[in-house]
N, C-alpha and C positions, 0 to 999 in steps of 0.2 A: 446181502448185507454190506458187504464191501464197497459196489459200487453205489449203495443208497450215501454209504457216508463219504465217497468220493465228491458226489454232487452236493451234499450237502458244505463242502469244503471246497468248491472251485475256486475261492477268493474273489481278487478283482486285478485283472492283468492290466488296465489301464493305471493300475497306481505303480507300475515298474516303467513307467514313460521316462522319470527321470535318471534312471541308470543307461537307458537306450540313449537318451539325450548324451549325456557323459562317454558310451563307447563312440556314440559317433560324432561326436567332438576331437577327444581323444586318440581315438584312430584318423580320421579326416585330416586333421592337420597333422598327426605323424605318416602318414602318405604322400602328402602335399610340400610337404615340408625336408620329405625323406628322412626323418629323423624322430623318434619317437619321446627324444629328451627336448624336442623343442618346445612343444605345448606344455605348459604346470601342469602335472598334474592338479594341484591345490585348486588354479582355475577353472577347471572341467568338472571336477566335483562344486566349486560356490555357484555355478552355469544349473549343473543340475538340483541345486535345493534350491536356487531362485525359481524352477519349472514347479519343483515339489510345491513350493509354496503357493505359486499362483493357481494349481489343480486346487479342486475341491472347494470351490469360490463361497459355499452355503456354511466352511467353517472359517470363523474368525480368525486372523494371522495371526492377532495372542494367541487362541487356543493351538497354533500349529508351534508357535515357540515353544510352548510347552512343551510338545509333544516331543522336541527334539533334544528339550532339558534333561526331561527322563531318563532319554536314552545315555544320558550324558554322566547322570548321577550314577550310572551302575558303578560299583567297585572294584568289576573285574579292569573297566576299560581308566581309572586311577590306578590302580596297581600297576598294569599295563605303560603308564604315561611314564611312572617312576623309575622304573626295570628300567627301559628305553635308556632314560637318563644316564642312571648307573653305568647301564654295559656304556656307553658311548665315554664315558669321563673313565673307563677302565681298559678300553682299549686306544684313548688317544695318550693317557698315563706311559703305557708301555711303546706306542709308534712302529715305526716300520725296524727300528735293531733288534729289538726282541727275537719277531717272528724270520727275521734273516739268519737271526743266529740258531736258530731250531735247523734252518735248511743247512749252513755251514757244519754242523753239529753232524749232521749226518752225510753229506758229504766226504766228509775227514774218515769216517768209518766204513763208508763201500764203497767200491770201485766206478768209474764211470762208467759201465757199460748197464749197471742199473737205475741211472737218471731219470729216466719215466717214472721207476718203479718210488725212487726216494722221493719222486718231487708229489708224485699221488700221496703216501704215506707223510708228507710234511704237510701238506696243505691238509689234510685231514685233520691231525694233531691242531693246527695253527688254527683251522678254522670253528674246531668244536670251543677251543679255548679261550678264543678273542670272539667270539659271536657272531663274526660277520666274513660272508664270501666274497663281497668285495673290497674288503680290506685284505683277504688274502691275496685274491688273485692280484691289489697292487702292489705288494710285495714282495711274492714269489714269481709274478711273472718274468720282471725283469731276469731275474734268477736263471729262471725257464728258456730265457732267449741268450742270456749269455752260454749258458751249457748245452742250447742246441748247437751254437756258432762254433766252440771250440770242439767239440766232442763229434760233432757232425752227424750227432741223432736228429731223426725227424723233428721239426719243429712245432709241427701239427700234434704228433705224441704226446711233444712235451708239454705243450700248452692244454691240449685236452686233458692231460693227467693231472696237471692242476688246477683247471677250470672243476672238473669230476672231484676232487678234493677237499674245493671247496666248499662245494654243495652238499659231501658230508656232511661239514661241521654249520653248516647251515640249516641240516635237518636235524642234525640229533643234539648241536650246542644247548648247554640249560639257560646262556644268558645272551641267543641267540634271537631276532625279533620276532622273527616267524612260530618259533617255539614259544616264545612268552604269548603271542598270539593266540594261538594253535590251545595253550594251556586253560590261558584263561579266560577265554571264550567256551571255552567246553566244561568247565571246571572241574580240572583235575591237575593231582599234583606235577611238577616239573618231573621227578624221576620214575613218577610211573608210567608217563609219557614215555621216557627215553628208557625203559627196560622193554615196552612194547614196539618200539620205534627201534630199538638196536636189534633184536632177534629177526627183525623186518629184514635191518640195510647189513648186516652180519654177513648173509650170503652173498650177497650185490658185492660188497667188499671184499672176500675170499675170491668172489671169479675177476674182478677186476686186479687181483695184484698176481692170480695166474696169467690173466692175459699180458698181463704188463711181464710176468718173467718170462714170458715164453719170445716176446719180442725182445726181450735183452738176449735169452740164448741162440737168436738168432739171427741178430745186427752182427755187420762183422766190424773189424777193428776199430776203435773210436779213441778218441784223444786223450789223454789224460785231461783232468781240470784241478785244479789249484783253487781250494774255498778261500773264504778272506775268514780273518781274523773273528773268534766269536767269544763272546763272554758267559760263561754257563750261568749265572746268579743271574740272568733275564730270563733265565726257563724257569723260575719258580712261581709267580704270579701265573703262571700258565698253570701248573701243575698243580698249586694249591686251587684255583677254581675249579677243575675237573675232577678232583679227589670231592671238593665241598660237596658238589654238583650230585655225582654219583652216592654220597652217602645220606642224600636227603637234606642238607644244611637250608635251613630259611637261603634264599636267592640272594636276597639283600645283605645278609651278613656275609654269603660267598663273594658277593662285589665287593663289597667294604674290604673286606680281608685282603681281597687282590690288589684295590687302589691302594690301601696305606702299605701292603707289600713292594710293589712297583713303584712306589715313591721312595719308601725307604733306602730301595736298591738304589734309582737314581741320584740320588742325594749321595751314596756312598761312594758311586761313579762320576764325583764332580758335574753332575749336570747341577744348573743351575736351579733355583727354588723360584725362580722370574719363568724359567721357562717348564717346568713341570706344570704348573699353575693354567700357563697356556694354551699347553697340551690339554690341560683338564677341560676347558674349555671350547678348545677346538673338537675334541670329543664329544661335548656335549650339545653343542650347535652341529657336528655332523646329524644328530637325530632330532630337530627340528623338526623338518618336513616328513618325517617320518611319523610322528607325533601330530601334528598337525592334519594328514590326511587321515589318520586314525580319527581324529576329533568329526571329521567332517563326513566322513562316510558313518557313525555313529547317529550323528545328525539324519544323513539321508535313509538312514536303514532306519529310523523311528520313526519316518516318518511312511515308506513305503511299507513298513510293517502294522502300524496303524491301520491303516486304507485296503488292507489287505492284498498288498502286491507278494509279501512271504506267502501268503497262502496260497496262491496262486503257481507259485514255484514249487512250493510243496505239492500242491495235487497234479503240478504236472512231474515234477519225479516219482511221484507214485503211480502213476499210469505206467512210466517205463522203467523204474528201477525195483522191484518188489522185492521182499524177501531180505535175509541178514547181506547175503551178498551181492544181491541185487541195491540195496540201499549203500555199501561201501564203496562199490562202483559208481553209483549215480552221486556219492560227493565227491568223488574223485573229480569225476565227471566235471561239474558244479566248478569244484575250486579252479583244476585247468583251463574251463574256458574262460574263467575270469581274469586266472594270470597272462594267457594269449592277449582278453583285451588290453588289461592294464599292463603289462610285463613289468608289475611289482609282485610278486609271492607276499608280500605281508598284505597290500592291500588286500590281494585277491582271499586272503587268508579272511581278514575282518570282516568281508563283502558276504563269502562263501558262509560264515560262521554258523548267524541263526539257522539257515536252511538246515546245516547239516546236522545244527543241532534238533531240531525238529525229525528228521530223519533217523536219528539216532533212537532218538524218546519211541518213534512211532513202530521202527523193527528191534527193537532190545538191543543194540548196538554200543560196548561200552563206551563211555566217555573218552579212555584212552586210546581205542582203537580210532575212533573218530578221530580225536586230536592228531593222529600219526597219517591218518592218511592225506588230513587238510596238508599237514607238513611237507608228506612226503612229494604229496601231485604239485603241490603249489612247487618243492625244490625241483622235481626233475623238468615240468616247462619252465620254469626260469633258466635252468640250468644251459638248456637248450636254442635257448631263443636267439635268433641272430641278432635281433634291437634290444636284447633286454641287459641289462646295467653291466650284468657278470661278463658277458661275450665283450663286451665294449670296454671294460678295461683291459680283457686279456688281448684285443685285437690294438687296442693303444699303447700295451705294452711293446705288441712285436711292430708296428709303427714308428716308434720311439727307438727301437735298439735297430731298426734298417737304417736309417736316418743317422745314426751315430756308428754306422759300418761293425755294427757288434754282427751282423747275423748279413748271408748274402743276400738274399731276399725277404720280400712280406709276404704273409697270407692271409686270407680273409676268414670272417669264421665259419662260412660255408664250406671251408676245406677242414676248420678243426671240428665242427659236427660227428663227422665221422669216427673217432678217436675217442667222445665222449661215453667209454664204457662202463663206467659207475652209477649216472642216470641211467640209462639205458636196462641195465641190470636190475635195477631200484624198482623203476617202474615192474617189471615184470616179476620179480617177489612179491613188489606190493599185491599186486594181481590174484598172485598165489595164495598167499597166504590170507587171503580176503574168505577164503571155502576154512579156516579153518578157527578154532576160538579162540580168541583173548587167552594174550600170556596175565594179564592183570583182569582176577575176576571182578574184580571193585570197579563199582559203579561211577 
């Protein structure tokens, strides 16, 4: 019976021609090019809908606009557009002094010889709270590289504990993109996501801050450091998003709340009301292209789902993923190789979505478990990747602080790889806990 309705569902694998078009666009000239931010991606996706478009020549190129309309008018992928917005005008409101003063904050309270240990536990905090990894790791790496320089702990440590950090707050943030993604693509709420997705990274983060104290108790002498100067009233926008967040709060009035809090605070701190404005702004043109290749992979997936190229995807994970854990593995699966091609996690996130949703529908698979694991594979290969955005700011961090004689040498990220033990950990709970049921019985 099973395999009658396998073949009855083979799809049509010639309608995924144009995501092939796209990986080897995309990859080809980040090979050629050695750099994987040189190609748009925005351009490798409008390359591949112009393919999408020209297949299937017996339907009408109206009828194909259409089809991409559709995909367009869903509600999850407008609410999605909005969020974006939001978070991006509430973490450019607050800037890089905020999330500086969390790390000086703790600092001031423990000793240097636990540096790895603070700087993992700050980016964690900064990243769930500001929504984004790589806003962390610009502003804690530097951090990172000054307190490798003076204290003369590993720098590869340090930066790995921050890189690992951020990619917490990347998987479990509520006003985080991956997580807005991740939610409403599967449609389910933000905190049931994150109560099934915390019990997940809970142990990944318990052995990562053993690991980290077991290399503090056994570095030997290291420098004292001296934090700079911190203001604690820029930890409240933090804190009130994370309290909203956890308690269920509509998303959008958790952002409101944070931007009219972090304005208010600026305004009391003499910044000016020219430039808070700007900040708003510069926040919210950081998630343009973020928003835009959502727009356009929305496009290409309605139309490769039409033609039946999802199908196609689906009956071949059903050939090799069977079963409730067999199907959490093969999204896993799914969304990692897509963050490898694209080395975006949210893309691969949007890309990965239908499939997994379909796979979800097909083994009883809750909607929240799903949601966590797109999140979690998509954070820990990004986490990882030597070309992908997060490695690239932390290795332009320690580029930047060699260059201004803060630190003796550079390292590449092929040397801070090793040190990343929060993904590392992550992935392998996820793993685990794939044999076992949904903390959230809700569908």
């Amino acid at each position: 019976m099973e395999n009658k309705q396998l073949k009855e569902n083979k799809g049509n694998a010639g309608a995924l021609l144009p995501i092939a078009v796209f990986l080897v666009i995309y990859i080809g000239f980040g090979i050629i090019f050695n750099d994987f931010y040189k190609m748009s991606v925005v351009v490798a996706f409008l390359v591949a809908i112009l393919v999408g478009c020209l297949q299937h020549r017996k339907v009408p190129f109206s009828d194909k606009l259409n089809i991409m309309a559709k995909g367009l008018s869903d509600q999850n992928i407008v609410t999605m557009i909005l969020i974006f917005l939001a978070s991006g005008i509430f973490a450019g409101v607050l800037g890089r002094d905020s999330a500086a003063s969390v790390a000086d904050l703790f600092l001031t309270l423990i000793p240097a010889r636990y540096s790895a240990l603070i700087l993992f536990v700050v980016s964690c905090f900064v990243s769930t709270a500001m929504g984004t990894s790589c806003g962390t790791i610009a502003v804690i790496g530097p951090i990172a590289c000054s307190l490798s320089g003076i204290t003369g702990i590993s720098l590869a440590l340090c930066m790995g504990s921050v890189v690992g950090g951020a990619m917490f707050g990347d998987n479990l943030s509520f006003i985080s993109d991956t997580t807005i993604a991740a939610t409403t693509t599967q449609g389910c709420k933000m905190k049931d996501k994150f109560k099934e997705n915390f019990f997940i990274a809970l142990p990944a983060a318990i052995l990562t801050v053993a690991v980290l104290l077991i290399f503090a108790f056994t570095t030997p002498e290291v420098n004292d450091y001296i934090p700079n100067d911190f203001n604690l009233f820029l930890l409240i926008p933090y804190v009130l998003v994370l309290i909203g967040g956890i308690l269920g709060i509509n998303v959008f009035i958790v952002l409101l709340t944070g931007i009219c809090t972090a304005t208010i605070i600026k305004l009391c701190l003499f910044v000016s009301f020219e430039e808070i404005i700007s900040s708003m702004g510069s926040g919210a043109n950081g998630m343009f292209e973020v928003i835009l290749v959502t727009i356009l992979v929305t496009m290409l997936s309605g139309i490769m789902r039409h033609f039946g190229g999802f199908d196609a995807l689906l009956y071949f994970a059903k050939r090799n993923f069977r079963g409730k854990v067999g199907g959490q593995l093969g999204i896993g699966a799914i969304v990692s190789a897509m963050d490898i091609a694209t080395a975006n996690n949210t893309v691969a996130i949007v890309m990965a979505a239908p499939i997994a949703k379909n796979i979800s529908d097909e083994y009883g698979i809750s909607n929240t478990k799903t949601a966590s694991i797109l999140d979690i594979f998509g954070s820990v290969v990004q986490g990882i990747l030597p070309y992908g955005a997060q490695m690239i700011y932390a290795v332009s961090a320690i580029t930047m602080a060699y260059e201004g004689n803060i630190i003796p040498s550079a390292i590449s990220a092929v040397q801070i790889i090793p040190y990343l033990f929060y993904p590392f950990f992550l992935v392998a709970s996820a793993i685990i806990f794939s044999f076992f049921p949904s903390f959230c019985k809700k569908k």
